[in-house]
PDB file of N, CA, C and O in Angstrom:
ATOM      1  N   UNK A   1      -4.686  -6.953  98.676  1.00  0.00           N
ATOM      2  CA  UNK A   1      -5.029  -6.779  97.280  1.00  0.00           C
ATOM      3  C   UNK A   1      -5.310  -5.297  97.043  1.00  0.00           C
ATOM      4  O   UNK A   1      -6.076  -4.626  97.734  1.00  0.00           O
ATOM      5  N   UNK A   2      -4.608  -4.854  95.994  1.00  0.00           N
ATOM      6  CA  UNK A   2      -4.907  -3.397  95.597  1.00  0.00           C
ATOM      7  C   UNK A   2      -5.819  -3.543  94.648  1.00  0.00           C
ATOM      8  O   UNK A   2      -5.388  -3.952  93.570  1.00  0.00           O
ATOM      9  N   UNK A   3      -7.606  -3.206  94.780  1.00  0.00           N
ATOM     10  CA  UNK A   3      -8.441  -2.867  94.260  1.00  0.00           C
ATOM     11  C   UNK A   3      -8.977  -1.359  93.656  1.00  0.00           C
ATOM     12  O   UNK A   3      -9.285  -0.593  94.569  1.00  0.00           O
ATOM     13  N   UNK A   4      -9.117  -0.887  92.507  1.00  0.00           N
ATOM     14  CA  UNK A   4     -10.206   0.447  92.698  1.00  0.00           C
ATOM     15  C   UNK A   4     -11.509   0.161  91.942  1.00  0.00           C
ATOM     16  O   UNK A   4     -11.735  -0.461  90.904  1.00  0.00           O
ATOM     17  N   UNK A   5     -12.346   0.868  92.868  1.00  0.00           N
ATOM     18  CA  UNK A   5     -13.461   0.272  92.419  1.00  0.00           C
ATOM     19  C   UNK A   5     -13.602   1.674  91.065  1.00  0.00           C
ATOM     20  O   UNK A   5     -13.424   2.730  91.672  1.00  0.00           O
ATOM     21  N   UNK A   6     -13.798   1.907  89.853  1.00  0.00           N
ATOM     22  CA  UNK A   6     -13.790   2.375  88.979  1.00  0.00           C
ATOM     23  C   UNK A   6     -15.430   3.235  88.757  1.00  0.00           C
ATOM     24  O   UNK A   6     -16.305   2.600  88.168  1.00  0.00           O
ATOM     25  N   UNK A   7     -15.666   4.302  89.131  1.00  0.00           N
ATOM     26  CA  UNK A   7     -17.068   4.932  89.314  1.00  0.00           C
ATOM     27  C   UNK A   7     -17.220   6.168  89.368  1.00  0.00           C
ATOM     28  O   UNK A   7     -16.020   6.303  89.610  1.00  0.00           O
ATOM     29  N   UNK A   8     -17.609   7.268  89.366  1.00  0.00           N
ATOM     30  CA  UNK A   8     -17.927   8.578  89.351  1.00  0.00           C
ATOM     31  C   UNK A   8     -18.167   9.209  87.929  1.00  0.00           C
ATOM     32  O   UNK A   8     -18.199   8.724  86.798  1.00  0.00           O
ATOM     33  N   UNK A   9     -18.335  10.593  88.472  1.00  0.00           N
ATOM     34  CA  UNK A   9     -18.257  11.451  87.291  1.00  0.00           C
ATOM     35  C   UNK A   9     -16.714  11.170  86.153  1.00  0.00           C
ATOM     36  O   UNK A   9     -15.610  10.698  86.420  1.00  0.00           O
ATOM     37  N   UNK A  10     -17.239  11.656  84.983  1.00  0.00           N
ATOM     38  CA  UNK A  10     -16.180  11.313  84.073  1.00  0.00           C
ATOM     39  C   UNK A  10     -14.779  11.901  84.569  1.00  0.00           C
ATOM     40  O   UNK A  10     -13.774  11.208  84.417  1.00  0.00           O
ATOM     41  N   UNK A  11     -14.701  13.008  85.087  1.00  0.00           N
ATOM     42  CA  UNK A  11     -13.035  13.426  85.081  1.00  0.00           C
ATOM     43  C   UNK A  11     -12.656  12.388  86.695  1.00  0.00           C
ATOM     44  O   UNK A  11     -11.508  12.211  87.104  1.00  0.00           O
ATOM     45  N   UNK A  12     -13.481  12.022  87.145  1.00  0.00           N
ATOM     46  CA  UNK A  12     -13.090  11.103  88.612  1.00  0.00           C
ATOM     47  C   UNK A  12     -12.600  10.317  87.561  1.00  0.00           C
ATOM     48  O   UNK A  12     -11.509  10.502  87.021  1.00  0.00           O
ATOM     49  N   UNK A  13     -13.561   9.268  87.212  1.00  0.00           N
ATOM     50  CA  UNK A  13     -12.877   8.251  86.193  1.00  0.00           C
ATOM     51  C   UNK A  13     -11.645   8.782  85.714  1.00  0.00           C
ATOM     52  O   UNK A  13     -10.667   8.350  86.324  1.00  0.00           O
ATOM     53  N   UNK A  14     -11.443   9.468  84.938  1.00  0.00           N
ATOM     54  CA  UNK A  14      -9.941   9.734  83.869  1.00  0.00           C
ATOM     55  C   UNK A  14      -8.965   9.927  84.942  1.00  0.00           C
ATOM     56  O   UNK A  14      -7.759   9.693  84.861  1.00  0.00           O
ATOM     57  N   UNK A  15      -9.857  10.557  86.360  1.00  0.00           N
ATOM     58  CA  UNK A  15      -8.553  10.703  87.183  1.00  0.00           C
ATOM     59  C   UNK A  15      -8.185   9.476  87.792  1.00  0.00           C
ATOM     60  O   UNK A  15      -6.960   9.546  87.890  1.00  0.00           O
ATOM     61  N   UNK A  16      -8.533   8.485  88.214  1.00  0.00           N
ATOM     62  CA  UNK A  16      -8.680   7.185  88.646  1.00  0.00           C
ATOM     63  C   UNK A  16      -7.558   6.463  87.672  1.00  0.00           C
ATOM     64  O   UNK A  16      -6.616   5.807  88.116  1.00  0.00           O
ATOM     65  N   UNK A  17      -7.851   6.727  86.065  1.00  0.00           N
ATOM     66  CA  UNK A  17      -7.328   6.032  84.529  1.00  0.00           C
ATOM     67  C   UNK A  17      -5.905   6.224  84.955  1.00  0.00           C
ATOM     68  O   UNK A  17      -5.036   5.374  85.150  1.00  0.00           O
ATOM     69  N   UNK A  18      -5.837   8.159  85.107  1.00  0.00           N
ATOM     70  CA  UNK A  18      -4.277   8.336  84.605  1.00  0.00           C
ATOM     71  C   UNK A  18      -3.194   8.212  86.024  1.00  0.00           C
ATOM     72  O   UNK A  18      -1.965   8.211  85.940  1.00  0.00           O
ATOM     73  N   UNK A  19      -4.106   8.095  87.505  1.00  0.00           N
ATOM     74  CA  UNK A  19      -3.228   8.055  89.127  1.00  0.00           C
ATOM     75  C   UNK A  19      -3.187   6.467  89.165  1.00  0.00           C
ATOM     76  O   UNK A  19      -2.354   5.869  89.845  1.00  0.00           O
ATOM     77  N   UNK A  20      -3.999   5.922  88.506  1.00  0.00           N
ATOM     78  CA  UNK A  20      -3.842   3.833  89.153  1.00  0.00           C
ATOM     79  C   UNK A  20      -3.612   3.324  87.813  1.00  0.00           C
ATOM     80  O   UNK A  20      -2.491   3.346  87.306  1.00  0.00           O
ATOM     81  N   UNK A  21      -4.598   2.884  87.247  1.00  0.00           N
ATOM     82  CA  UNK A  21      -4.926   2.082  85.983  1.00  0.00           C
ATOM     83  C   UNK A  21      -3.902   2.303  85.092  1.00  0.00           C
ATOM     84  O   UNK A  21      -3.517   1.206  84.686  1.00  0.00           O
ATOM     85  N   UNK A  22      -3.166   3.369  84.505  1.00  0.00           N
ATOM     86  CA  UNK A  22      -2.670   3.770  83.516  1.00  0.00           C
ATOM     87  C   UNK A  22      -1.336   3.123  83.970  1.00  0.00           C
ATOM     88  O   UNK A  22      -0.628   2.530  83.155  1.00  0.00           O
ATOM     89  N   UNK A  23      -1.035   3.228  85.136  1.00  0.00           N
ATOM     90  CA  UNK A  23       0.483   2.811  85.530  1.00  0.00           C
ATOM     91  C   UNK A  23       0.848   1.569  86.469  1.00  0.00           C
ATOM     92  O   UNK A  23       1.821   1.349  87.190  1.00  0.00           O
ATOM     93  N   UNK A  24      -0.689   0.607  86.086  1.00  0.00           N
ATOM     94  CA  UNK A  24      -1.128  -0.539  86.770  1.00  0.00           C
ATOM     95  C   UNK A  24      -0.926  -0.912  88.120  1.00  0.00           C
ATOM     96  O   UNK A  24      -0.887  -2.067  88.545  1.00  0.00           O
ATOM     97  N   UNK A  25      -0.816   0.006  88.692  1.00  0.00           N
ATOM     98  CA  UNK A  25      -0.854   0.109  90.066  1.00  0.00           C
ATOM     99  C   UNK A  25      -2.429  -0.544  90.610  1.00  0.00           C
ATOM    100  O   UNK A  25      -3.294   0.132  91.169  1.00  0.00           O
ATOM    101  N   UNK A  26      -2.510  -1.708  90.353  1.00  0.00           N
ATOM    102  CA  UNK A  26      -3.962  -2.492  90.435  1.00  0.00           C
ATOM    103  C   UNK A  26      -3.822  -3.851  90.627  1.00  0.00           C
ATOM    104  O   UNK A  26      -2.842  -4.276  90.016  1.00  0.00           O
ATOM    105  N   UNK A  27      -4.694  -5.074  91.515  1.00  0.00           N
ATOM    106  CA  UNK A  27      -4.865  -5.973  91.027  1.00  0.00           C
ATOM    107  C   UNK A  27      -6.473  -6.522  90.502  1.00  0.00           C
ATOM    108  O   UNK A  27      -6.782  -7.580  89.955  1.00  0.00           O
ATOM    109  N   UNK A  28      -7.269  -5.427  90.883  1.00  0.00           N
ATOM    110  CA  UNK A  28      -8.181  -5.527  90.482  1.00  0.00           C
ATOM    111  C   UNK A  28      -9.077  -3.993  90.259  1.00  0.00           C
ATOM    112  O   UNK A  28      -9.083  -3.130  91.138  1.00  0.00           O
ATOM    113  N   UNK A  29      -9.752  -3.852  89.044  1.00  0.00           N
ATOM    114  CA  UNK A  29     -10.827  -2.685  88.991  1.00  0.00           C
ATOM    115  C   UNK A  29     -11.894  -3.604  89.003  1.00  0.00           C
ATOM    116  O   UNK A  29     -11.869  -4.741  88.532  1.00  0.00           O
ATOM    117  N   UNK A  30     -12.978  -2.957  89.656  1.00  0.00           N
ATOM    118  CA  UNK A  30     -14.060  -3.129  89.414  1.00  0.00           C
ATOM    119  C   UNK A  30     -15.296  -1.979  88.854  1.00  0.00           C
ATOM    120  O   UNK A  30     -15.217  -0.807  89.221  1.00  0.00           O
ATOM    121  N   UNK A  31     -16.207  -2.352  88.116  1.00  0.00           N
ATOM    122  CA  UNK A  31     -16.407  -1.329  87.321  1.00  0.00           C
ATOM    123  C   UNK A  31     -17.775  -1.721  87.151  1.00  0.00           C
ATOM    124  O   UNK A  31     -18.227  -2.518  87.972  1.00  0.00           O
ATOM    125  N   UNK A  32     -18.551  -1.280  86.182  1.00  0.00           N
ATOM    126  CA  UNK A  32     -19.876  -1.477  85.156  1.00  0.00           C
ATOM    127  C   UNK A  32     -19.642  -1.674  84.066  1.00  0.00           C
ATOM    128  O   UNK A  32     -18.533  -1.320  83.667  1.00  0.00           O
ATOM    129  N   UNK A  33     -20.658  -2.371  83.044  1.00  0.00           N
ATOM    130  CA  UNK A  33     -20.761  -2.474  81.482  1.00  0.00           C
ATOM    131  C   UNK A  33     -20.694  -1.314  81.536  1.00  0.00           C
ATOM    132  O   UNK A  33     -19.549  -0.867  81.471  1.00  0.00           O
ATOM    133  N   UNK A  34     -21.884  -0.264  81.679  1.00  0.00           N
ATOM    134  CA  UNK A  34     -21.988   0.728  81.088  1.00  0.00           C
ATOM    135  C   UNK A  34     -20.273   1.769  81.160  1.00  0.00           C
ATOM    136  O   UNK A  34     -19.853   2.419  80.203  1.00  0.00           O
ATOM    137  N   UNK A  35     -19.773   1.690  82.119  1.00  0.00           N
ATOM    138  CA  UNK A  35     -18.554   2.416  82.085  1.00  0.00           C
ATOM    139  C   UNK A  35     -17.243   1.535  81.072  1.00  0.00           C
ATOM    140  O   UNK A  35     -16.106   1.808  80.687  1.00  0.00           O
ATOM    141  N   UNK A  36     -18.086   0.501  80.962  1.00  0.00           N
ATOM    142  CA  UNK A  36     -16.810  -0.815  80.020  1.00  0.00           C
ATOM    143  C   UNK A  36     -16.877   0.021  78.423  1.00  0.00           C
ATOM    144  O   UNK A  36     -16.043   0.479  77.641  1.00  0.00           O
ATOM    145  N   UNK A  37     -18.285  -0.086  78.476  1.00  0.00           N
ATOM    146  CA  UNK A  37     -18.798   0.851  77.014  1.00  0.00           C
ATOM    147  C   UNK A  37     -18.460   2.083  76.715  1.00  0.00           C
ATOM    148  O   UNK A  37     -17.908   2.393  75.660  1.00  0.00           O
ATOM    149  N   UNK A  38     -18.934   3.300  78.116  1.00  0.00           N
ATOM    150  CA  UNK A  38     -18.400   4.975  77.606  1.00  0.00           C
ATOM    151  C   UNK A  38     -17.117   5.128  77.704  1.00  0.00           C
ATOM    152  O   UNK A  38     -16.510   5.996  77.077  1.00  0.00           O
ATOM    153  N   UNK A  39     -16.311   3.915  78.873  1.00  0.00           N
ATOM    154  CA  UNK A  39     -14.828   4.443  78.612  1.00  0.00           C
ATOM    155  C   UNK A  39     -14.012   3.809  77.788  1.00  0.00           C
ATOM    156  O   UNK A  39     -12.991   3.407  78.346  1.00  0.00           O
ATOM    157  N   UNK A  40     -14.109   3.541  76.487  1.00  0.00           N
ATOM    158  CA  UNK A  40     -13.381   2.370  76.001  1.00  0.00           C
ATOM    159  C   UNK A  40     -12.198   2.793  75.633  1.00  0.00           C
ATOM    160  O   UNK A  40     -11.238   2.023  75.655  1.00  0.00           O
ATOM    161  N   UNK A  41     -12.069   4.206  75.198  1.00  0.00           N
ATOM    162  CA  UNK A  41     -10.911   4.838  75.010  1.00  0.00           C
ATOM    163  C   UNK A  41      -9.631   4.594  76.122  1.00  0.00           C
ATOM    164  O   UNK A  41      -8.458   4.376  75.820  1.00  0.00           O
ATOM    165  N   UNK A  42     -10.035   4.664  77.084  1.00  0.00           N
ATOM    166  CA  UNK A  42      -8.946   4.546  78.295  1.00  0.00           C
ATOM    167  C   UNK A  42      -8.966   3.553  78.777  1.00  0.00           C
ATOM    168  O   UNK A  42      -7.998   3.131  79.410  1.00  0.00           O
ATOM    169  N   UNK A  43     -10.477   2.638  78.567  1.00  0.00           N
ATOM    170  CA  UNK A  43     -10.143   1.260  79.281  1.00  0.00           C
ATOM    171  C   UNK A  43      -9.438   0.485  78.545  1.00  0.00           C
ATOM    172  O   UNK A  43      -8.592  -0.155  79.169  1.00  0.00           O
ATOM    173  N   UNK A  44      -9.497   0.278  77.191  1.00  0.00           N
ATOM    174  CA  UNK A  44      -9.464  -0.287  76.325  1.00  0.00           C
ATOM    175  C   UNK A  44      -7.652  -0.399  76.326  1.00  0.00           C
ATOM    176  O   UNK A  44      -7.155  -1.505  76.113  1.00  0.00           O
ATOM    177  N   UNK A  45      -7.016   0.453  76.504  1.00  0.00           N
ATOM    178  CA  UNK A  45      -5.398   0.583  76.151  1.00  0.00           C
ATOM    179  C   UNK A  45      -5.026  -0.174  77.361  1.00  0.00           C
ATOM    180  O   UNK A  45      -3.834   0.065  77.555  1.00  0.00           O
ATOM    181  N   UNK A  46      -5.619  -1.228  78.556  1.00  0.00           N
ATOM    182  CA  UNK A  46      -4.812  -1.929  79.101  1.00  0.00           C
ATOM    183  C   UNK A  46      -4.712  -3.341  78.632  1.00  0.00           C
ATOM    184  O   UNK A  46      -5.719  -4.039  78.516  1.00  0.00           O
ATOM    185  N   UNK A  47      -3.551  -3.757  78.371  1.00  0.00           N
ATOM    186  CA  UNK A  47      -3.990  -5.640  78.150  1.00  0.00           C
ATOM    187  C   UNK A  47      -4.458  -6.302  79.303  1.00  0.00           C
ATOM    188  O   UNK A  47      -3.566  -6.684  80.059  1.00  0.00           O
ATOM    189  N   UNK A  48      -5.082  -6.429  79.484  1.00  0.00           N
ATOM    190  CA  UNK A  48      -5.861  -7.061  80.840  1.00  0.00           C
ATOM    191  C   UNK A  48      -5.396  -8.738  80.703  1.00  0.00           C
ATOM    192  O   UNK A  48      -5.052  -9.495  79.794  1.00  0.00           O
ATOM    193  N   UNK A  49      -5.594  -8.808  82.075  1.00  0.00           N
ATOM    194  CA  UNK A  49      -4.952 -10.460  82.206  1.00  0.00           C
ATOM    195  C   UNK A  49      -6.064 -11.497  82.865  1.00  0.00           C
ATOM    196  O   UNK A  49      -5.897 -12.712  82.976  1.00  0.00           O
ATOM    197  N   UNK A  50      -7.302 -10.711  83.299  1.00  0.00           N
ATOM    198  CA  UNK A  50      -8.863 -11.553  83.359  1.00  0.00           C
ATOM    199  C   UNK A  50      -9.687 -10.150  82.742  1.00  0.00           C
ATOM    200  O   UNK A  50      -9.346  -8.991  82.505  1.00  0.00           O
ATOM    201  N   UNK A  51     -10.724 -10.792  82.648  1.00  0.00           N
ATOM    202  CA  UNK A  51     -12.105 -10.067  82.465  1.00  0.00           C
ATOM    203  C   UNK A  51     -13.197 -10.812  82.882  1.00  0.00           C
ATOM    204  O   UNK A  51     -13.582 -11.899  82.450  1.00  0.00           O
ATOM    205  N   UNK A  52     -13.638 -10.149  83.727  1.00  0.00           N
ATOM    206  CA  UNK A  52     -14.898 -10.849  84.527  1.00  0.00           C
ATOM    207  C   UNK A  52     -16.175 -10.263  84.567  1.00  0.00           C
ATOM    208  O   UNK A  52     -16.339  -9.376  85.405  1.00  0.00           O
ATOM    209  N   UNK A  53     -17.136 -10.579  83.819  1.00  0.00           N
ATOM    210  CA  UNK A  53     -18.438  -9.441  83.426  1.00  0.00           C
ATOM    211  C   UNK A  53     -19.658 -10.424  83.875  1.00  0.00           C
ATOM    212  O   UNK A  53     -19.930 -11.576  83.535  1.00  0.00           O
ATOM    213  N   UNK A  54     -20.266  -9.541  84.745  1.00  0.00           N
ATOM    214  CA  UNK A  54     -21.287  -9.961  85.594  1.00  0.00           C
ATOM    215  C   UNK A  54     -22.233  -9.528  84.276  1.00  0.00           C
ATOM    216  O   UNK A  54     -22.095  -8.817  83.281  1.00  0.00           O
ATOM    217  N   UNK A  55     -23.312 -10.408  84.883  1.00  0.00           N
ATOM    218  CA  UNK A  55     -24.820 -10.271  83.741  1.00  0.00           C
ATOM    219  C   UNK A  55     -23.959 -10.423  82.472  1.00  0.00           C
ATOM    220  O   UNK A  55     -23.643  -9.443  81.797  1.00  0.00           O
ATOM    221  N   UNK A  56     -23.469 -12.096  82.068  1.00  0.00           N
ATOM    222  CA  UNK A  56     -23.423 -12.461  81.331  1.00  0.00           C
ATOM    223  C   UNK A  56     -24.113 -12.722  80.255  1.00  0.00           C
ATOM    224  O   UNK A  56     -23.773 -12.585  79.080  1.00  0.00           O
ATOM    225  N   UNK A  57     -25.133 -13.119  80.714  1.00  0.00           N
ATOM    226  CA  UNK A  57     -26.581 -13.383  79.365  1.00  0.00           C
ATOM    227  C   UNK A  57     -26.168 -12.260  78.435  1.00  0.00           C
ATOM    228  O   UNK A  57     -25.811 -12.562  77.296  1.00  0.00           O
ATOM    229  N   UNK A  58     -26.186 -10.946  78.831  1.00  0.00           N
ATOM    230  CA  UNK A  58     -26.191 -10.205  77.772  1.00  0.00           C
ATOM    231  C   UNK A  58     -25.103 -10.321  76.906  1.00  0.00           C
ATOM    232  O   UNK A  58     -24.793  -9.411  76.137  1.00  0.00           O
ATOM    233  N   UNK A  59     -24.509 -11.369  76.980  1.00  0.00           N
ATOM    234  CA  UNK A  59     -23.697 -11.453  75.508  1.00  0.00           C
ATOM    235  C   UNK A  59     -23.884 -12.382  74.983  1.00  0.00           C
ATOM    236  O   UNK A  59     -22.952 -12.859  74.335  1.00  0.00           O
ATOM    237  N   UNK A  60     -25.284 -13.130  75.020  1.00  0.00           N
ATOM    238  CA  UNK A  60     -25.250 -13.759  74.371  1.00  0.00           C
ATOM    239  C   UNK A  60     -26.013 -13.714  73.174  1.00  0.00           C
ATOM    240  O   UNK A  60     -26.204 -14.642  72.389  1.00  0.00           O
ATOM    241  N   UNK A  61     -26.343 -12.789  73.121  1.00  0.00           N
ATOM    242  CA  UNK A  61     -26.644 -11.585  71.888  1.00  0.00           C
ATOM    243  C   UNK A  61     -25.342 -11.685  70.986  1.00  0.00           C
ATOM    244  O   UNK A  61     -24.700 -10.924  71.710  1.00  0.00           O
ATOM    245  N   UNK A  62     -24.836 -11.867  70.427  1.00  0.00           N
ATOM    246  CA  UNK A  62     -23.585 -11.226  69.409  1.00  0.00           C
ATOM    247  C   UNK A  62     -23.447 -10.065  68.949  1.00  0.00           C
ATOM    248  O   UNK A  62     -22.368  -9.510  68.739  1.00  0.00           O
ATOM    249  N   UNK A  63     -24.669  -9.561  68.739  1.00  0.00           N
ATOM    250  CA  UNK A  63     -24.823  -8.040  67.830  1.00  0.00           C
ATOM    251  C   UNK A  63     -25.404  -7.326  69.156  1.00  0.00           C
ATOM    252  O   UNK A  63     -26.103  -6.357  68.859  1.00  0.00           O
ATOM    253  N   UNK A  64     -25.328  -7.487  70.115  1.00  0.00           N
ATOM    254  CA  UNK A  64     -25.411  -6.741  71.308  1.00  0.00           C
ATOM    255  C   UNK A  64     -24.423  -5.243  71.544  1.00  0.00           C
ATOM    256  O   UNK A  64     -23.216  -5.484  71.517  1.00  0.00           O
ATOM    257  N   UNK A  65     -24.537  -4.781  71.614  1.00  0.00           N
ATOM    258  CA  UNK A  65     -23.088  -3.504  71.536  1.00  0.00           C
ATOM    259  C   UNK A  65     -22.154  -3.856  72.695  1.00  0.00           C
ATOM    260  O   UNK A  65     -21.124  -4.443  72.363  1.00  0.00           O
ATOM    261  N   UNK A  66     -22.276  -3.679  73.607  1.00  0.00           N
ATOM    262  CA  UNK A  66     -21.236  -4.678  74.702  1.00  0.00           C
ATOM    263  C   UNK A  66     -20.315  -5.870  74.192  1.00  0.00           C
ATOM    264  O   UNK A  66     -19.128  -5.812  74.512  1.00  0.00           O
ATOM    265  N   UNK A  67     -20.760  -6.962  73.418  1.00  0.00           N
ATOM    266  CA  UNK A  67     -20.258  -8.030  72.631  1.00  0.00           C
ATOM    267  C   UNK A  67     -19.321  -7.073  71.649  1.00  0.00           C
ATOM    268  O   UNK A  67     -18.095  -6.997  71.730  1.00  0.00           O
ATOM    269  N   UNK A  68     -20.071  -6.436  70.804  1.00  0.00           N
ATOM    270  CA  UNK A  68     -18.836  -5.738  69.678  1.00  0.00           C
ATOM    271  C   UNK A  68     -17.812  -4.703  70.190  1.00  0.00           C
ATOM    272  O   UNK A  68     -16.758  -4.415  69.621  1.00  0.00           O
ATOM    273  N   UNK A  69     -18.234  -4.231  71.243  1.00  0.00           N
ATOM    274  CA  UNK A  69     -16.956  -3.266  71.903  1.00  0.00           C
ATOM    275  C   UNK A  69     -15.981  -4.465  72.910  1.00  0.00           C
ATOM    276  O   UNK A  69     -14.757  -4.328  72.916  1.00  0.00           O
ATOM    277  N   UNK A  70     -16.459  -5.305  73.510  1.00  0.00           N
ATOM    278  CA  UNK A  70     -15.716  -6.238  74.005  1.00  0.00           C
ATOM    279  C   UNK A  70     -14.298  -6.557  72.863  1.00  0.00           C
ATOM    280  O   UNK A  70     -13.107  -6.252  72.791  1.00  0.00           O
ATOM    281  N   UNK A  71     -15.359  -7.398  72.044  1.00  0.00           N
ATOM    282  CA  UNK A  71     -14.554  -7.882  70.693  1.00  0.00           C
ATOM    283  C   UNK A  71     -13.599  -6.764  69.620  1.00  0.00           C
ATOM    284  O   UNK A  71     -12.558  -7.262  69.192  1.00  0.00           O
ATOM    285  N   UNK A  72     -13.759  -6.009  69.392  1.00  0.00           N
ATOM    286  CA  UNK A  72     -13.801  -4.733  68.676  1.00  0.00           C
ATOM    287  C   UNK A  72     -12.247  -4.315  69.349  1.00  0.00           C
ATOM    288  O   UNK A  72     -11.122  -4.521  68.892  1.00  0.00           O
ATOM    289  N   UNK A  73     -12.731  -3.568  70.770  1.00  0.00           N
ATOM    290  CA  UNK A  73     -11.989  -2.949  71.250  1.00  0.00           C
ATOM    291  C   UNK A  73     -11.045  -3.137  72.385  1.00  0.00           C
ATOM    292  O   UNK A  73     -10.157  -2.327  72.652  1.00  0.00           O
ATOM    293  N   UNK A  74     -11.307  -4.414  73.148  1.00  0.00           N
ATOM    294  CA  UNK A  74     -10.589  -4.724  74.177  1.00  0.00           C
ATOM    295  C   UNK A  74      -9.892  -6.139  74.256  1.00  0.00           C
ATOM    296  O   UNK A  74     -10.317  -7.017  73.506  1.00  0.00           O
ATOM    297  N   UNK A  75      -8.863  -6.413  75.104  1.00  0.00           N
ATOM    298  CA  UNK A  75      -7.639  -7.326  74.689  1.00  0.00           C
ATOM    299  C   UNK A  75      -7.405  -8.086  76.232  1.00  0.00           C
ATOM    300  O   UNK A  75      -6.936  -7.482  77.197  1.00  0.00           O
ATOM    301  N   UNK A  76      -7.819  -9.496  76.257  1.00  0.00           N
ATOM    302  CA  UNK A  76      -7.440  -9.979  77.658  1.00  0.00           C
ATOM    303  C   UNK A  76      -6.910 -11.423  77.346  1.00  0.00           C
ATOM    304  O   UNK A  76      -6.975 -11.987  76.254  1.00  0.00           O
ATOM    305  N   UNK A  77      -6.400 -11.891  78.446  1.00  0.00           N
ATOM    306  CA  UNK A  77      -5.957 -13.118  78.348  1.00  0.00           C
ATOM    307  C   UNK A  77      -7.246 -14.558  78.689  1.00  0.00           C
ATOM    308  O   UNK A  77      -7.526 -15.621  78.136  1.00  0.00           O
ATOM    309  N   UNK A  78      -7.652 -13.916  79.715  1.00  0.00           N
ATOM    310  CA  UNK A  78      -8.554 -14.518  80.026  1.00  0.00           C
ATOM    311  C   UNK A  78     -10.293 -14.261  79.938  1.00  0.00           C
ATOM    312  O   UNK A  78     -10.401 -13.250  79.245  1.00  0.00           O
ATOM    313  N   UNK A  79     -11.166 -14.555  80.186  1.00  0.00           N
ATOM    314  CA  UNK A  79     -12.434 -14.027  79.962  1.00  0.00           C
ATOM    315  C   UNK A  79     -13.418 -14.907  80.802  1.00  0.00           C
ATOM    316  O   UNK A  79     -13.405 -16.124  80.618  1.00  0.00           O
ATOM    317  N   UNK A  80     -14.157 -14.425  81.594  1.00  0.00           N
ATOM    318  CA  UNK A  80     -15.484 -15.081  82.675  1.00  0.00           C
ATOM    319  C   UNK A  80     -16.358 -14.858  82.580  1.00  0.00           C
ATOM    320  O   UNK A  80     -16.550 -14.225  83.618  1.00  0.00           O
ATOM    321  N   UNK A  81     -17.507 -14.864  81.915  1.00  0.00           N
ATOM    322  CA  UNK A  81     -18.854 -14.529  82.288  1.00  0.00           C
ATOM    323  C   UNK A  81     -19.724 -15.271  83.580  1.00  0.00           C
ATOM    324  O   UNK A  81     -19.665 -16.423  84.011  1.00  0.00           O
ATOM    325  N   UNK A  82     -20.498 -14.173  83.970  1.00  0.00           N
ATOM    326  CA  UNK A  82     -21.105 -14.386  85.180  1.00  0.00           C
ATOM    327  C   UNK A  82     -22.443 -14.597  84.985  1.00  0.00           C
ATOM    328  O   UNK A  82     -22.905 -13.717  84.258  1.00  0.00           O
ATOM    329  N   UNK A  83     -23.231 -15.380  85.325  1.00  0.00           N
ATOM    330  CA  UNK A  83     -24.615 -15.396  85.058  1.00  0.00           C
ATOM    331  C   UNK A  83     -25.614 -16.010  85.533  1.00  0.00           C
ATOM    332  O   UNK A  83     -25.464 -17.201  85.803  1.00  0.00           O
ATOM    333  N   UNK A  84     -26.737 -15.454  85.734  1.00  0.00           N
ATOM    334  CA  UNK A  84     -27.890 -16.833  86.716  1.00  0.00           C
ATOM    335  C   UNK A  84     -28.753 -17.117  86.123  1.00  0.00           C
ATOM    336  O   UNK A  84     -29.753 -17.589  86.665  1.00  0.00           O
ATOM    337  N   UNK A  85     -28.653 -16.896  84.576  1.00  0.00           N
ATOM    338  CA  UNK A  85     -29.710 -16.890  83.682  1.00  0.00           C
ATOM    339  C   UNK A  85     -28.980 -18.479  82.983  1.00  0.00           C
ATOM    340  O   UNK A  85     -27.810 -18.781  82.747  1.00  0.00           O
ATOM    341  N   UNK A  86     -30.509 -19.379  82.780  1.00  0.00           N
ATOM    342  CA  UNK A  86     -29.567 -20.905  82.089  1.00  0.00           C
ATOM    343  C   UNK A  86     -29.313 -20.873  81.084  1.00  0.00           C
ATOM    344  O   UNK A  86     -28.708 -21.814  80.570  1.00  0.00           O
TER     345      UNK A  86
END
């Protein structure tokens, strides 16, 4: 399985975006909310075919900002939330 785990300083990231991600040379990124959120510009332009977001609870907020950039800005086929909260 070709994984990158998606992390560093911002130009690591963009460099990560435009050498793997951009030309889907991936079967999996793994990443953070918080990088789901600051990079939406570059994350956002892949159609993704899962999305799997750990610490689910937090969407179950609607007006949560994570929820509206999810919704807003990003495009998948599938969708998982992860969670240990009932």
């Amino acid at each position: 399985v070709n994984k990158i785990v998606y992390k560093g300083k911002p130009g690591v990231r963009k460099m990560l975006y435009e050498s793997k991600i951009a030309h889907g040379n991936f079967n999996v990124v793994l990443t953070t909310y918080e990088y789901i959120m600051k990079d939406k510009n570059l994350l956002s332009k892949i159609k993704w075919n899962y999305v799997i977001i750990d610490e689910g609870h937090r969407m179950k907020n609607h007006h949560c900002k994570l929820t509206g950039i999810f919704s807003q800005y990003y495009s998948s086929r599938h969708r998982l939330l992860l969670t240990g909260t009932p």
